[in-house]
Structure formats: structure tokens, C-alpha cells
C-alpha positions in Angstrom: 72.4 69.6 78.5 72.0 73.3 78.5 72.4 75.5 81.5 69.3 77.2 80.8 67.2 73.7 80.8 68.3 73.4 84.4 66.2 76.4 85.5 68.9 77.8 86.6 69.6 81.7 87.7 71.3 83.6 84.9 73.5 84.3 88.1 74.0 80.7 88.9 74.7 79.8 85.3 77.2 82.3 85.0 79.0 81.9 87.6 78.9 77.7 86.8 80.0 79.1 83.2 83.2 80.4 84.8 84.5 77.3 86.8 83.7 75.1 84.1 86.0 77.5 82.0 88.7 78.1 84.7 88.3 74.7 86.5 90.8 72.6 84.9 93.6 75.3 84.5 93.3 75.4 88.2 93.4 71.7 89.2 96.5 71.2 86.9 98.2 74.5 87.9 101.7 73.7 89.3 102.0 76.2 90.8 99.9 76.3 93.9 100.5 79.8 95.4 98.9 81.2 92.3 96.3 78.6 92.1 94.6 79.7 95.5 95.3 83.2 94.9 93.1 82.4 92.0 90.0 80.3 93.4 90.1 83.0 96.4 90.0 85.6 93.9 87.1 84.1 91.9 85.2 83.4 95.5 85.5 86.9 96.3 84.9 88.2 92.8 82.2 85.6 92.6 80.1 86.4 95.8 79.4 89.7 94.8 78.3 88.8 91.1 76.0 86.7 93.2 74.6 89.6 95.0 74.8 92.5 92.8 74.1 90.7 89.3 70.1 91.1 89.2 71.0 95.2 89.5 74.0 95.3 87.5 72.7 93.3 84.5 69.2 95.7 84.6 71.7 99.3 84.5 72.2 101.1 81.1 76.0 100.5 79.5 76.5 104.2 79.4 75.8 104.5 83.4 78.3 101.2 83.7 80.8 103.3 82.0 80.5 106.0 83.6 80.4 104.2 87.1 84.3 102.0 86.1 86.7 104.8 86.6 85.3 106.0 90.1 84.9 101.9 91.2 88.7 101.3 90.1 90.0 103.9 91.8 88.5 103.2 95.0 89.1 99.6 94.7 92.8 100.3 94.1 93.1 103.1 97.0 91.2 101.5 99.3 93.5 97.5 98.8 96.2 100.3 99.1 95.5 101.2 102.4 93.8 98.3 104.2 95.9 96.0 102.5 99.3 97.4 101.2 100.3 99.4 103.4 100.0 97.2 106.7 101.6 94.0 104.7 104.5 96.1 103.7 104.8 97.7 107.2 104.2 94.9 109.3 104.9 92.0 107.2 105.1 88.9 110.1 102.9 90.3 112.2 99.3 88.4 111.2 97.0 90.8 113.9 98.5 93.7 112.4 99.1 93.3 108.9 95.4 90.8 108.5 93.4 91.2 111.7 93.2 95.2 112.2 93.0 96.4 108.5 89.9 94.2 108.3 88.1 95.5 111.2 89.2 98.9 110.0 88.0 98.1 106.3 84.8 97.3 107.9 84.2 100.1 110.0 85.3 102.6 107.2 82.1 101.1 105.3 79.7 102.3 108.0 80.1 105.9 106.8 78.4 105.0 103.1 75.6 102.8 104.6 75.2 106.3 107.0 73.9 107.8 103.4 72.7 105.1 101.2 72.0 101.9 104.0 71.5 98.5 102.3 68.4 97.0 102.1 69.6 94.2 104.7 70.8 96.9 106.7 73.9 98.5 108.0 75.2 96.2 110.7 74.8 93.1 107.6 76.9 95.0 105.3 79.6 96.4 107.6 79.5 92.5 108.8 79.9 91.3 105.2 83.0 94.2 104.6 84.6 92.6 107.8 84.6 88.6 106.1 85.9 90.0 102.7 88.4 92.2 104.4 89.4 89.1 106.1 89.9 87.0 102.6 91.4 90.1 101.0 93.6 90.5 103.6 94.9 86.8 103.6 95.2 86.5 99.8 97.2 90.2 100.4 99.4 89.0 103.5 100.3 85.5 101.9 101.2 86.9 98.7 103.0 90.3 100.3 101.3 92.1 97.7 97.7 94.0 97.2 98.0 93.2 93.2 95.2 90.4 93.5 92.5 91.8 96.1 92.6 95.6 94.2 91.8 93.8 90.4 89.2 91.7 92.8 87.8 94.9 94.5 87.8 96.8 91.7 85.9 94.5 89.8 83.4 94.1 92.7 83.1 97.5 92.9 82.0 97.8 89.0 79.6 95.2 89.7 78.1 96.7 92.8 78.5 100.5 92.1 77.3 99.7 88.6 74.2 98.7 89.0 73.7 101.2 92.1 75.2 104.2 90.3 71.9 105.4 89.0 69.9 105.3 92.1 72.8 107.0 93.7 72.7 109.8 91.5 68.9 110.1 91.5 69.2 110.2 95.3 71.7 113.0 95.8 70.4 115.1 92.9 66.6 114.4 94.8 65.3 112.8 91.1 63.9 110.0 93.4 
């Protein structure tokens, strides 16, 4: 049967698309380390296809393109500071290295909703930052690495600035 016979979301059936591909490389994996490193990466990843694929898959390629460099380098720099930096300087210390860099992760997302709030709202979203900081910062402190959660951010940052990037630019050039 068809995913699209199921009525399904495009969103839904992508996302189904990918665990049907990925699925049985991850329940034979031997190696289990990299096999929840994986599904937590694809949960993160995943969430914010969920959210942000009705505006991402409606924004022009050339405004995608344009939006990738600036989204990877903030998802790299920002998993370098919430995330590498306190693993590598406090690496068995779970409230320092997991717990703080999420609630600071969280709170450093207030100043963006300050200019452009979500439509849920502010308190939502900097909610929301706090849970993913949270997973990113487990996948970062179990691995002692930020390698995963900064391809993950980055990517979710794509996805989300991506499909924002044009209302963005309307707004602060006052085209909207």
C-alpha cells in the first residue's frame, strides 16, 4: 500500500519514509553507543521536520540556499558552546556539563523570540529549547563529543530558518 493512500501528512510520510529506511540498520547495529546516538539524533532531527516542514517545503530553493551557511554556522557555534565546551570542561559532572548548558541554551533563545516571537509564544519556545537542550546535551555528554547534536542542530536550523528566512527578511527590511 502507498503512503499517500493512507491520507497521511506529507510530514508524516516522510518522516515514516525515513525509519522504514533507517530502521533495520538500527535494530541490527552492533554497536549500541552509535545506535542511540542515532535514533536520538533522528528524534531530534525529526521533531523539527515535524514542526517546520509545512514552511520549509512552501520557501523558494534560492532563499533555502541562501539561509544554509548562516543556520550551519549557528548550529555548529552554538553545540560548541552549550555543549562542547562544558563536556570537555566538566566531563563527570552531569549538573554542570548537561543540566546548566540546557537551561542556559534556553534562556539564550529568549532574546530571538524578543524580535521575531513564535506563534505559540515565547515562554513555549524557550520551553521547547530547554527539552532539546536537554537531549542534545545527553547525546553530547554520553558521547564526550558535540559532533552529533551540531550535524543535528544544524540541520534543524536549515529546516526552521529555512522556511522562516523570508519573513525574517521582509520584517527587518519593513517589506511586511
Amino acid at each position: 500500500m502507498a503512503w499517500g493512500r493512507l491520507g497521511l501528512p506529507d510530514r508524516v510520510r516522510f518522516l515514516l519514509a525515513v525509519l522504514v529506511f533507517l530502521g533495520p540498520g538500527l535494530v541490527t547495529a552492533k554497536q549500541r553507543r552509535l545506535e542511540k546516538r542515532v535514533v536520538l539524533f533522528l528524534i531530534t532531527t525529526g521533531v523539527t521536520i515535524w514542526m517546520y516542514w509545512d514552511v520549509f517545503s512552501s520557501a523558494s530553493i534560492p532563499l533555502i540556499l541562501l539561509a544554509i551557511p548562516g543556520a550551519v554556522i549557528n548550529g555548529f557555534c552554538e553545540e560548541a558552546l552549550w555543549r562542547g565546551l562544558y563536556i570537555k570542561v566538566f566531563p563527570k559532572d552531569w549538573l554542570s556539563g548537561l543540566l546548566f548548558p540546557s537551561i542556559g541554551f534556553a534562556l539564550w533563545h529568549i532574546a530571538p523570540q524578543l524580535v521575531f516571537p513564535s506563534e505559540g509564544g515565547i515562554f513555549p519556545f524557550v520551553l521547547s529549547t530547554l527539552f532539546l537542550g536537554l537531549s542534545y546535551g545527553w547525546i553530547a555528554y554520553r558521547t564526550e563529543s558535540a559532533r552529533w547534536t551540531a550535524i543535528s542542530h544544524s540541520l534543524s536550523a536549515v529546516i526552521a530558518v529555512g522556511g522562516y528566512f523570508p519573513l525574517v527578511l521582509y520584517r527587518l527590511f519593513g517589506w511586511w
